[in-house]
C-alpha positions as CSV (number, residue, x, y, z in Angstrom):
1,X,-22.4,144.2,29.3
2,X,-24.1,140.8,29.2
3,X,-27.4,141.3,27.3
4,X,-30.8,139.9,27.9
5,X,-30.7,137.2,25.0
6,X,-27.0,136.1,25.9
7,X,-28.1,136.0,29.5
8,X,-30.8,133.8,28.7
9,X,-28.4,131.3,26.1
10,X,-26.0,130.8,29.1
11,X,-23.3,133.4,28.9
12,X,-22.0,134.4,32.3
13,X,-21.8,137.9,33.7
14,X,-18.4,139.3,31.5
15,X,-19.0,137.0,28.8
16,X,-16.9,133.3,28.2
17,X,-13.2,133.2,29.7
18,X,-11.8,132.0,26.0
19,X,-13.2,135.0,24.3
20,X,-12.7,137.7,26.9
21,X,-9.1,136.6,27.4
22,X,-8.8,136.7,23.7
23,X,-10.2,140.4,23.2
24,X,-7.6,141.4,26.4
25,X,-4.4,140.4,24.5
26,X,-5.7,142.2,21.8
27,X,-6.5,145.0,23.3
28,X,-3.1,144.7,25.3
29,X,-1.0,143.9,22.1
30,X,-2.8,147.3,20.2
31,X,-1.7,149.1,23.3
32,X,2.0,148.4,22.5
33,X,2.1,148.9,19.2
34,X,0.6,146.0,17.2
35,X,-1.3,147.1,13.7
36,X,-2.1,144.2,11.7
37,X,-3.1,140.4,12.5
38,X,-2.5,138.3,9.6
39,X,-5.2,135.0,10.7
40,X,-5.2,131.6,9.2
41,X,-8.6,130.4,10.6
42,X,-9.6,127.4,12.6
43,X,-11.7,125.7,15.6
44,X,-9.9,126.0,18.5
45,X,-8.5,129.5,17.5
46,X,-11.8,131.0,17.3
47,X,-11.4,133.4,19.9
48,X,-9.0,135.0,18.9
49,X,-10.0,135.0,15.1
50,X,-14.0,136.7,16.4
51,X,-11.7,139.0,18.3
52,X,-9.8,140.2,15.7
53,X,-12.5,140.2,13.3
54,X,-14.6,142.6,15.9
55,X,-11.5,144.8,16.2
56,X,-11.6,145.2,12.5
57,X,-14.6,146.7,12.3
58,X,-14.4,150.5,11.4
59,X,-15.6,153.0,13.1
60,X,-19.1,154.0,13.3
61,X,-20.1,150.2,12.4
62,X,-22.9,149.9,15.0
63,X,-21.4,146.1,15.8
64,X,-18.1,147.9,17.3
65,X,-17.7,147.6,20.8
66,X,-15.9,151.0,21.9
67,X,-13.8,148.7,23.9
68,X,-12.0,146.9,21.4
69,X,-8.9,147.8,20.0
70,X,-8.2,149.3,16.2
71,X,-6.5,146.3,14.3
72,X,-5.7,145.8,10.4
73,X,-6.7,141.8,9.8
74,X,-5.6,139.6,6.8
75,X,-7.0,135.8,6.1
76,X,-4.9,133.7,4.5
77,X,-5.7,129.8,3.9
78,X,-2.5,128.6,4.1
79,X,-0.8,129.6,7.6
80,X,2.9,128.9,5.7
81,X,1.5,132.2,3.6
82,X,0.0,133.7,7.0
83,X,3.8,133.7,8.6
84,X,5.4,135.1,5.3
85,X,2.9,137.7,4.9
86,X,3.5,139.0,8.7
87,X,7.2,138.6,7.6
88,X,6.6,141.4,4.8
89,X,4.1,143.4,7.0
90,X,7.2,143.7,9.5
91,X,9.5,144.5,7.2
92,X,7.5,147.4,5.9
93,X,7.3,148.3,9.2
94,X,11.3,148.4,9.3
95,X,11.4,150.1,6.0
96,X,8.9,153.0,7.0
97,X,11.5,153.2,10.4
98,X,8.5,152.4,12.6
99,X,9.6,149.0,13.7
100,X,6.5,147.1,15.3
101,X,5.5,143.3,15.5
102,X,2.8,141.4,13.8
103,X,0.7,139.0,14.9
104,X,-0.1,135.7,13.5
105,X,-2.9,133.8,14.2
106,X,-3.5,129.9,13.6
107,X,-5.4,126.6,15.4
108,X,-3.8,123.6,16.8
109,X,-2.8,120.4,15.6
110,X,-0.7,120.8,12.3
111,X,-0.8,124.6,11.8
112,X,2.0,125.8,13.8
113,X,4.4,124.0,12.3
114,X,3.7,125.6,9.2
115,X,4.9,128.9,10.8
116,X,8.7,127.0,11.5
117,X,10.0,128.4,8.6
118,X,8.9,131.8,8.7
119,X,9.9,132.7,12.3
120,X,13.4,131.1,10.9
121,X,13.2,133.7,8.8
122,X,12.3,136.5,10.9
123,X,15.1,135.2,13.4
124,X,17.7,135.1,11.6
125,X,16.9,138.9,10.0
126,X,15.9,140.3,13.5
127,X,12.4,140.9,12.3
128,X,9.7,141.0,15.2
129,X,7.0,138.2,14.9
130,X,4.7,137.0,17.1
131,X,3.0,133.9,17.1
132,X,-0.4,133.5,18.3
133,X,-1.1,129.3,18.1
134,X,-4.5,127.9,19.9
135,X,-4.1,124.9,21.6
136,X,-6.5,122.4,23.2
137,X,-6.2,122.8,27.3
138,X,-3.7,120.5,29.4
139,X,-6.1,118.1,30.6
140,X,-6.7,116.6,26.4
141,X,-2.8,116.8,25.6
142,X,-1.9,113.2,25.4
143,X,-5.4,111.8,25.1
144,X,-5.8,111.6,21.7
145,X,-8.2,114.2,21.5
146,X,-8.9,115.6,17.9
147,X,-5.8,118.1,17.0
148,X,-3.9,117.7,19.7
149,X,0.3,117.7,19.8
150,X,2.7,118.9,21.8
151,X,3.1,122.6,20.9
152,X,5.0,123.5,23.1
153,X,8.6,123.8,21.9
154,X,7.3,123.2,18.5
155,X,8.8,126.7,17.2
156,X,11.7,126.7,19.8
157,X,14.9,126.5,17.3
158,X,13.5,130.1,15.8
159,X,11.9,131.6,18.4
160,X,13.7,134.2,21.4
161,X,11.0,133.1,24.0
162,X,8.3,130.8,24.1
163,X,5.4,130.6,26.6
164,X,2.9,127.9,27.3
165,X,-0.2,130.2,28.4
166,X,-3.0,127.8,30.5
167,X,-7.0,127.8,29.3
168,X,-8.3,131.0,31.1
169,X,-11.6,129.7,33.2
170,X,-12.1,133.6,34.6
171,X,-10.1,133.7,37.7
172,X,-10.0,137.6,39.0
173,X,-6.4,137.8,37.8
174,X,-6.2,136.1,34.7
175,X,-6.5,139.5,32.2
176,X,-3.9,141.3,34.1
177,X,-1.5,138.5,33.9
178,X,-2.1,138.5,30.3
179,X,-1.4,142.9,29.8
180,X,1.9,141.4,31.7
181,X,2.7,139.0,29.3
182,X,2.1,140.7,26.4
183,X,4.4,143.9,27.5
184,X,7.3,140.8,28.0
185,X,7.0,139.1,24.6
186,X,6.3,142.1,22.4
187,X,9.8,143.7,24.5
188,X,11.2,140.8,23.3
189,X,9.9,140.7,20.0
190,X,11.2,144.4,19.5
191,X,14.8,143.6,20.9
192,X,14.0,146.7,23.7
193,X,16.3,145.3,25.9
194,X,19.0,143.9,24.4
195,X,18.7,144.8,20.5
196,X,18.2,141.5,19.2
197,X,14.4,141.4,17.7
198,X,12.9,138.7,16.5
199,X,10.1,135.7,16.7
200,X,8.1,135.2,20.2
201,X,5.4,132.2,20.4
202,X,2.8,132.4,22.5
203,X,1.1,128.7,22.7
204,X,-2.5,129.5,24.0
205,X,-5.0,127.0,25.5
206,X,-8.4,127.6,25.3
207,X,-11.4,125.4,26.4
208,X,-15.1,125.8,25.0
209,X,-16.8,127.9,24.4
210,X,-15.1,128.7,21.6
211,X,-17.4,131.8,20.4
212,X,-17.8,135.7,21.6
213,X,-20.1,136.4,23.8
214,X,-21.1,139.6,26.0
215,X,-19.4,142.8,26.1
216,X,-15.2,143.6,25.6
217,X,-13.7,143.8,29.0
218,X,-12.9,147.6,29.4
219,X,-9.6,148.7,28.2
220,X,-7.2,149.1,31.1
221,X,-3.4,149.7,31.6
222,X,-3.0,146.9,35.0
223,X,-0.1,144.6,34.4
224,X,0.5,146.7,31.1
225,X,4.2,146.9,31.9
226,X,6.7,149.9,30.2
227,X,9.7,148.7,29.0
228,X,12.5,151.1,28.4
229,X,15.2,150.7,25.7
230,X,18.4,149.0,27.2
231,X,21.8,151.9,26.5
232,X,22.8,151.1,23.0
233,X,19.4,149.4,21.4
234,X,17.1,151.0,19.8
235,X,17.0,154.2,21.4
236,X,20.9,154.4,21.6
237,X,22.5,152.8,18.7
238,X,22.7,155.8,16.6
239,X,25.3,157.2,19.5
240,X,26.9,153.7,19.4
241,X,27.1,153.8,15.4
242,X,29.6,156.8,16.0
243,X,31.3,156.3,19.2
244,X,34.9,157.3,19.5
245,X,36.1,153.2,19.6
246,X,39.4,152.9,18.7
247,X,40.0,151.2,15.6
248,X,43.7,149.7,14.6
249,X,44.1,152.1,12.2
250,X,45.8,155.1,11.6
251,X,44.9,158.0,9.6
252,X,45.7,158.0,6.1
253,X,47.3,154.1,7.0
254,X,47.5,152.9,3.1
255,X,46.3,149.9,4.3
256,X,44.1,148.8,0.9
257,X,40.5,148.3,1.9
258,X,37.6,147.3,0.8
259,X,33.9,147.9,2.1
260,X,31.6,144.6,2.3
261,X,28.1,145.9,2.2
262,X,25.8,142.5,3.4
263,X,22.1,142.4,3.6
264,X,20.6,145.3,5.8
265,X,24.2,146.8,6.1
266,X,22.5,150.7,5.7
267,X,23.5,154.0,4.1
268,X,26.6,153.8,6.7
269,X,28.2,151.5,4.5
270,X,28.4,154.0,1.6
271,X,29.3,156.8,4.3
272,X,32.2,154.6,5.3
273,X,33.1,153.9,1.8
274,X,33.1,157.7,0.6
275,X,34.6,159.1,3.5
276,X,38.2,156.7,3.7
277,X,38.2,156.8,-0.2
278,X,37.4,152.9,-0.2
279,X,35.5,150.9,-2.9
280,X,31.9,149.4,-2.1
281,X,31.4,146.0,-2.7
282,X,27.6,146.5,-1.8
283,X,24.9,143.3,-2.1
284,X,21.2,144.4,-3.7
285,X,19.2,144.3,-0.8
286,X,22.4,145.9,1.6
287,X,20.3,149.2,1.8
288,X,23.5,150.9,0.8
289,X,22.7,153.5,-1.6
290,X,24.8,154.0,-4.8
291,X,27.4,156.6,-5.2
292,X,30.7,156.8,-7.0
293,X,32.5,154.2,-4.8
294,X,29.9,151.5,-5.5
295,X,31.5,149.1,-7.8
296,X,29.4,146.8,-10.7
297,X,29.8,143.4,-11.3
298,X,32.4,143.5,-8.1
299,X,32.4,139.5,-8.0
300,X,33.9,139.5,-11.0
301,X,37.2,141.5,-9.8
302,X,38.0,139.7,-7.2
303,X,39.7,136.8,-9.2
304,X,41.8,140.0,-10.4
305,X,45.6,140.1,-8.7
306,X,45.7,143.5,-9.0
307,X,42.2,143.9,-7.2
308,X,41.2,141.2,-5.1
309,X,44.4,140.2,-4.9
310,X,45.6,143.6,-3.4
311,X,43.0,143.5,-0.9
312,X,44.4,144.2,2.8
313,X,41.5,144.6,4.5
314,X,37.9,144.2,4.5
315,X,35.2,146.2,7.0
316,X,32.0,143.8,6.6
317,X,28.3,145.6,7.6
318,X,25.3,144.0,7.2
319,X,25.2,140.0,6.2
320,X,27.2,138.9,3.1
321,X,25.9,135.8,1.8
322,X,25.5,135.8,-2.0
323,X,28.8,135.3,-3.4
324,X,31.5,133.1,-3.1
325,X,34.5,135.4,-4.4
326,X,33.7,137.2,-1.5
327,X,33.1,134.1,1.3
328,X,36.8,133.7,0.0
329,X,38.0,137.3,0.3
330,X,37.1,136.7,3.8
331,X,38.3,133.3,4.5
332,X,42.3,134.4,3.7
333,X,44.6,134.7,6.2
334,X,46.1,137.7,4.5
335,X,43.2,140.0,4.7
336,X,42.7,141.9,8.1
337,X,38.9,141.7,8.8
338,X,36.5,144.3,10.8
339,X,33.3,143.1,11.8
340,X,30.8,145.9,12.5
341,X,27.4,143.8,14.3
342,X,24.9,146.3,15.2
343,X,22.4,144.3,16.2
344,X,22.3,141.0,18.7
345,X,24.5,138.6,20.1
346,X,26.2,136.9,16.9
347,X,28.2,138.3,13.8
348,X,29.0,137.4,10.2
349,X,32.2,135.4,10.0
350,X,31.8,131.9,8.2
351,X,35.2,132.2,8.0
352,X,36.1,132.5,11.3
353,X,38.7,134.7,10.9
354,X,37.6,138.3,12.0
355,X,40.0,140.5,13.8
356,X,37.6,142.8,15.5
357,X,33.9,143.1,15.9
358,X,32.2,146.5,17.2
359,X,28.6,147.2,17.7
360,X,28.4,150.4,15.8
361,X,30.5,152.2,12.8
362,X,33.6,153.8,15.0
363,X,34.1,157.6,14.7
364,X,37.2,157.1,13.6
365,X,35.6,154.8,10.0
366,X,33.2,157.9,9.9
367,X,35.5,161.1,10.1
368,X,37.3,158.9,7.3
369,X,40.8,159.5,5.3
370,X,42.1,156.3,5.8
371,X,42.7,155.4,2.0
372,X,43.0,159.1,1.0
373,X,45.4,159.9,-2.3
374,X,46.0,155.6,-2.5
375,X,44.8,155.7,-6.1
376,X,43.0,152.4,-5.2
377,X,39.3,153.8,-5.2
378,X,40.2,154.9,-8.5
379,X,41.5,151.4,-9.4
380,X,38.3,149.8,-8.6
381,X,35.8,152.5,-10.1
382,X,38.0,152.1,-13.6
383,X,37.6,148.5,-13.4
384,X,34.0,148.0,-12.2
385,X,33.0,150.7,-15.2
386,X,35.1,148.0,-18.1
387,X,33.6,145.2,-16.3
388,X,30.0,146.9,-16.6
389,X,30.6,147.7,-20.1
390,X,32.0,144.0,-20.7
391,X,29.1,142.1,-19.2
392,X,26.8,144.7,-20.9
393,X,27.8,143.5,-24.4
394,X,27.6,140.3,-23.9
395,X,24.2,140.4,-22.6
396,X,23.3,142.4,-25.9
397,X,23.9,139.8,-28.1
398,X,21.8,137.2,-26.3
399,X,19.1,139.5,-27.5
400,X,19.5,137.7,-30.8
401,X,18.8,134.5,-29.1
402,X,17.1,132.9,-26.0
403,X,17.2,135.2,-23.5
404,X,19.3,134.9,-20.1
405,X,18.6,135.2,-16.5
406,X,21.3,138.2,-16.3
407,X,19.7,140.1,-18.8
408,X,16.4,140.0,-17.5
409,X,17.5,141.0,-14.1
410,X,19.3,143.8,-15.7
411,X,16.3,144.6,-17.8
412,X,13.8,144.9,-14.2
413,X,16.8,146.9,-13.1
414,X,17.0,149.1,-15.7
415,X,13.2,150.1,-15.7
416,X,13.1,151.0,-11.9
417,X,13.2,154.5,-10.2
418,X,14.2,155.2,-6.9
419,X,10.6,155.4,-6.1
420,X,10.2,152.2,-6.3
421,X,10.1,148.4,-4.0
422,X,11.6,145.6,-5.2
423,X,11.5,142.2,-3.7
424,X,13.8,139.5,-5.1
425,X,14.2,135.8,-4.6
426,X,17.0,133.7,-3.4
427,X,19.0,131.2,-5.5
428,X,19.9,133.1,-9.2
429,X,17.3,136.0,-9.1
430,X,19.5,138.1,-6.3
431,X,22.6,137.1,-7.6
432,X,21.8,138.2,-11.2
433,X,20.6,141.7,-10.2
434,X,24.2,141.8,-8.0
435,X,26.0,141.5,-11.2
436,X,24.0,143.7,-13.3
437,X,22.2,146.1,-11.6
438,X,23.8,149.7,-11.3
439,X,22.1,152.4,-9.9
440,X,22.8,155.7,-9.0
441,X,19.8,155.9,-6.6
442,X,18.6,152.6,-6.0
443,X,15.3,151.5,-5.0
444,X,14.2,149.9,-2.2
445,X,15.4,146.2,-2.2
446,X,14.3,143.4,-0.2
447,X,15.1,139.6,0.3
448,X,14.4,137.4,3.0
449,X,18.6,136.5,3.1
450,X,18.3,135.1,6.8
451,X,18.4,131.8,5.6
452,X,18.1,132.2,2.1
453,X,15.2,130.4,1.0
454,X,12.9,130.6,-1.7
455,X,10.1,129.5,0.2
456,X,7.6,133.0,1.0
457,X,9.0,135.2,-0.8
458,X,5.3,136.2,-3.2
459,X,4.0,135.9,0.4
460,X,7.0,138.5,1.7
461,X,6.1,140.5,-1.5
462,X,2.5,141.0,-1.0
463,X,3.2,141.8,3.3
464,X,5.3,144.3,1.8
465,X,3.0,145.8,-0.6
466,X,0.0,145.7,2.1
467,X,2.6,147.1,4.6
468,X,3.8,150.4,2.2
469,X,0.7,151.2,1.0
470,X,2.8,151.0,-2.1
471,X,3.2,149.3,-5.3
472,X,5.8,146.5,-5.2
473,X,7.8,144.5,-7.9
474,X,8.7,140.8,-7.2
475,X,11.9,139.0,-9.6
476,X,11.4,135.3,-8.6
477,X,12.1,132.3,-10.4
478,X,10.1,129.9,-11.6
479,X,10.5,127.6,-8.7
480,X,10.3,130.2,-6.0
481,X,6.8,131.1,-7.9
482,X,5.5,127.7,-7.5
483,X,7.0,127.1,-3.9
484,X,4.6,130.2,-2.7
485,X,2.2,130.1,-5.7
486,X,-0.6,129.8,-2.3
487,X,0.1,133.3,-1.7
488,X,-2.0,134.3,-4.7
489,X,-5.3,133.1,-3.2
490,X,-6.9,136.2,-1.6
491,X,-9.9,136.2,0.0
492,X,-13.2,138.1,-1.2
493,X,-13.0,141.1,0.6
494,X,-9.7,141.2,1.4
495,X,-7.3,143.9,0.1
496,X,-5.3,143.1,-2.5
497,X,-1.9,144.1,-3.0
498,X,-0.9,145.9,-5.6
499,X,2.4,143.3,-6.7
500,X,3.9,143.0,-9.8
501,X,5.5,139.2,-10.0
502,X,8.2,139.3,-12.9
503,X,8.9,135.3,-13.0
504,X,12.4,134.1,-14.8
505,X,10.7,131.0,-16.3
506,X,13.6,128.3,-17.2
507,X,12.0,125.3,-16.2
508,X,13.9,124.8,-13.2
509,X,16.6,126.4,-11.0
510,X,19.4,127.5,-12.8
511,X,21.6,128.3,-10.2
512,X,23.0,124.4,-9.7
513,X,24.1,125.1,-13.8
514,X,26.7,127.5,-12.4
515,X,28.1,125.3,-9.6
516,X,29.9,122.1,-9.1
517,X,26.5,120.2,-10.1
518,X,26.7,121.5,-13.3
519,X,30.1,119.6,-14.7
520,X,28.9,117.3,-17.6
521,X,29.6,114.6,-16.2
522,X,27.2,114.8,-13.3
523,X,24.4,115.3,-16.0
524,X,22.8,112.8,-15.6
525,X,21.3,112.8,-11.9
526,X,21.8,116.8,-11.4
527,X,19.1,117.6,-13.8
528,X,16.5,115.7,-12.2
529,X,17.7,115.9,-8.0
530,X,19.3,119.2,-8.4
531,X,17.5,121.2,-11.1
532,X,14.2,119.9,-10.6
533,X,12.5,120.5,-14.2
534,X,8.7,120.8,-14.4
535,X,6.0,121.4,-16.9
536,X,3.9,124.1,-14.5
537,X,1.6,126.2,-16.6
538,X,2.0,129.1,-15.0
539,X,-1.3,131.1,-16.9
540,X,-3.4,127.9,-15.7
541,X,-2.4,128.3,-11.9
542,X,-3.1,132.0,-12.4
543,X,-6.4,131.5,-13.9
544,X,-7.6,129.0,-10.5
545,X,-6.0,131.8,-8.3
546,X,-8.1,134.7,-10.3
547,X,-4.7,136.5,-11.0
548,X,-3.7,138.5,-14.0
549,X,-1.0,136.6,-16.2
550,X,0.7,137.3,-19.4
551,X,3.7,135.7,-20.8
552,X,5.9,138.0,-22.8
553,X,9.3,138.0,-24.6
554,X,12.1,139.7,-22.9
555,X,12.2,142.4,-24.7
556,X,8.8,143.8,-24.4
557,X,9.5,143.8,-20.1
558,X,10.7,147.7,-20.4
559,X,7.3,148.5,-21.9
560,X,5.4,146.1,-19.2
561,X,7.2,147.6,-16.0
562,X,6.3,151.2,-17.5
563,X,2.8,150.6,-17.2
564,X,1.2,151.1,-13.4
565,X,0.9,148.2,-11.2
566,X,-2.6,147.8,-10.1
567,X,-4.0,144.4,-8.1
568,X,-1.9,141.5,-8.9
569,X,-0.3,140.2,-11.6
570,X,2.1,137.8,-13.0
571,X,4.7,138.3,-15.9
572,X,5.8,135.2,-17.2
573,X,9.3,135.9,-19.2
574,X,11.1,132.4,-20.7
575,X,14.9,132.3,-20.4
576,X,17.5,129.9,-21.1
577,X,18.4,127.4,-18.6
578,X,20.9,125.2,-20.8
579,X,23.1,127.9,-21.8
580,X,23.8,129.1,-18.4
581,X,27.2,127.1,-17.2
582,X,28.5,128.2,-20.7
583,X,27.4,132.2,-20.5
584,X,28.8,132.1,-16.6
585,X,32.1,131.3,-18.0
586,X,31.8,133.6,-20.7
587,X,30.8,136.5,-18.5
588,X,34.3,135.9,-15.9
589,X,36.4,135.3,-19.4
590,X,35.3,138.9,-20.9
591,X,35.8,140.7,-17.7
592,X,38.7,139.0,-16.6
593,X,40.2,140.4,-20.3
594,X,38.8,143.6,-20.1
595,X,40.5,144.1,-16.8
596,X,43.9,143.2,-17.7
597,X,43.8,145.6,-20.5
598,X,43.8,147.9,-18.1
599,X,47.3,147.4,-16.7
């Protein structure tokens, strides 16, 4: 209710149309599931941010309006943080198997295109965003008014719908129209209907005043739309995982296969693997769980006649995109390939060259036998283990001198439990722990592999952390640490996630050492366009941001990572960037001996 005071400053009877409209597609967007706002403040999104900020407010506070809804909010500065932080707020979500979209909040102007590569992001890995950007009303687009662009469309190359919502000015049907359209865009956020989550951008106008004022409109369910699961999405898939498809296959078919675990590919993949007696070739962050078919340092085989070589068929789940062996494993003509694409419209083939795509793991890869008394499961384990042991001697001696990217990854490998979250960045980070890491158990990996980038990923670490509840270790490089070194700056009272960062510091990206753009002869120009060296103190950026920072030799990390992660921190470890090209080479050479030893 309007009160006296309010009354006599000029609020109407139900308080201003920009704020109540705000506080109804909050209310609406609890209502279906929403949990946390991430905002990155501004002037014309200031009804939405007062909103939020009432919802916020615990119980019992005597400023809380029993109307408003019961939101978790999170300020960041910069809204390229905001959208990376939602990013790993929704994949907690997906983690804890409670799938739910986060909001984002930012002003007009500039700010929304700072969310572009984010909701790429969140596209491309099915994650459900959605993407709350104030705009000035219709009648200043195009007059040069102060912040004002065309917004609409701005987001549309990552977005799965995108709505242009007028100023509100308190017509009778304005807050049921917006219960409607937030039932529609959070459906389609979640994939309900069709299975294909993702980011959603709601572009809303709003005209002054710009600031709360009366009571919340009372909570009501009009226009608040149910929208059932389509057969086969959420609600479904787990019958479509083991439906009675027919595969090509017959059982016990000698066909020599191999298991492709991607990013996100699931425990199926291992279940596959285990029951048709096939090896895994399973990514970090595939979800796949370990086991006795999951074979280390797998990219290293392929080269091998005997191995890769002998490959007759590969069943790909989840996204492989780390490792060019494999790309090539896929591209051959030889090699019979079986798509398995649980989730929307497209599937992974670069290649082009898949035989068959199915939307869930066929009954007949799941009652298994196909590879049964082959001897070629065996093959692989008895290789993978000599390749292990090869790569892990070599990585011993560069104790004596600098140390290497792989053997720090396999050092944060090494020194983490099941229990535990790890986030790791793109570019070497990711591929390092693939070649190292062996677990029997493995923790909880994440990386933003949609597109790959190294851009949010201390911001997708700390969503993550905030999201859990938990703990979380980051492995970045140096680079991806100073691409998202904003994500550090955290607000007095705000909660701070409890994130370990462990940075690979080599002055530069490493990974270009291992490719083409590291022959000699392209020395000259790579180093500076393609490695991009710096001189970043790392302990002074962590000092402006009020973090904790130590640097610390490579060999002291198993003692740091034993210790309890509490607020923030950063663990600066030096390694070698000039040695790289050379210890690559070295790496394939020993393994590729190791192996032939075999035969």
């Amino acid at each position: 209710m309007t009160t006296d005071a309010e009354r006599a400053s000029g609020v109407p009877e139900g308080g201003y149309p920009s704020a109540q409209a705000a506080r109804t597609l909050l209310q609406a967007l609890a209502d279906l599931g929403v949990r946390d706002v991430v905002l990155a403040p501004g002037s014309r999104s200031a009804p939405l941010a007062y909103a939020a900020a009432e919802a916020a407010l615990p119980d019992g506070d005597p400023d809380r309006d029993p109307a408003a809804p019961r939101l978790t909010v999170h300020v960041r500065v910069d809204e390229r943080v905001a959208g990376f932080l939602a990013l790993g707020l929704a994949r907690a979500a997906k983690a804890r198997k409670e799938p739910r979209p986060v909001a984002v909040v930012t002003t007009s102007g500039t700010a929304p295109a700072h969310l572009l590569a984010a909701a790429l992001e969140a596209r491309h890995s099915g994650l459900p965003l959605l993407l709350l950007t104030a705009d000035r009303p219709h009648e200043l687009r195009g007059t040069g008014a102060n912040q004002t662009t065309e917004q609409v469309g701005l987001l549309a190359p990552a977005v799965r719908l995108s709505v242009d919502v007028p100023a509100p000015v308190g017509l009778p049907d304005e807050l049921r129209d917006l219960r409607n359209l937030a039932a529609r865009v959070v459906a389609v956020a979640l994939g309900t209907r069709d299975h294909t989550p993702g980011p959603v951008h709601l572009n809303l106008a709003y005209r002054e005043p710009l600031v709360p004022g009366g009571a919340w409109p009372e909570r009501s369910d009009d226009g608040l739309t149910r929208v059932f699961a389509h057969p086969g999405t959420p609600a479904g898939i787990e019958l479509a995982r083991y439906s009675d498809v027919a595969v090509p296959v017959a059982p016990a078919d000698g066909v020599r296969t191999v298991v492709v675990a991607g990013d996100d590919a699931g425990p199926e993949a291992s279940v596959v693997a285990h029951a048709n007696e096939w090896p895994l070739l399973a990514e970090p962050s595939s979800g796949a769980g370990g086991g006795p078919n999951t074979i280390p340092a797998y990219r290293l085989l392929l080269d091998s006649p005997a191995l890769g070589g002998g490959v007759q068929r590969v069943v790909v789940m989840g996204r492989p995109t780390l490792s060019r062996p494999v790309q090539a494993l896929l591209a051959r003509p030889d090699v019979e390939v079986l798509v398995i694409a649980e989730q929307g419209r497209d599937w992974p083939d670069a290649a082009r060259r898949a035989d068959q795509v199915y939307p869930g793991v066929p009954g007949q890869l799941m009652r298994g036998n196909l590879g049964r008394g082959m001897g070629w499961v065996e093959r692989w384990r008895r290789a993978g283990e000599v390749a292990a042991q090869a790569v892990a001697e070599v990585l011993a001696e560069e104790r004596l001198g600098a140390a290497s990217g792989p053997l720090l990854a396999a050092l944060v490998a090494s020194s983490l439990t099941p229990a535990d979250v790890l986030v790791v960045a793109s570019s070497s980070p990711v591929r390092d722990l693939d070649l190292v890491a062996r677990w029997e158990d493995p923790p909880l990996v994440v990386a933003n592999r949609g597109l790959a980038g190294i851009d949010g990923t201390l911001s997708t670490a700390a969503g993550l952390a905030l999201g859990l509840g938990r703990p979380v270790h980051a492995y970045v490089g140096d680079l991806a640490f100073l691409h998202d070194a904003g994500a550090l700056l955290v607000g007095p009272g705000e909660e701070v996630p409890d994130l370990r960062v462990i940075v690979a510091h080599d002055g530069g990206g490493s990974i270009f050492a291992t490719l083409e753009h590291g022959a000699p002869e392209l020395a000259r120009h790579a180093e500076r366009v393609m490695a991009t060296p710096h001189r970043a103190d790392l302990g002074a950026l962590c000092a402006g941001y009020g973090v904790g920072y130590r640097r610390i030799d490579v060999d002291r990390l198993p003692h740091v990572m034993a210790q309890p992660v509490q607020g923030t921190e950063v663990v600066d470890v030096p390694v070698d960037r000039e040695g790289r090209r050379a210890l690559t080479a070295r790496l394939a050479q020993v393994v590729t001996a190791a192996v032939a030893a075999l035969d």
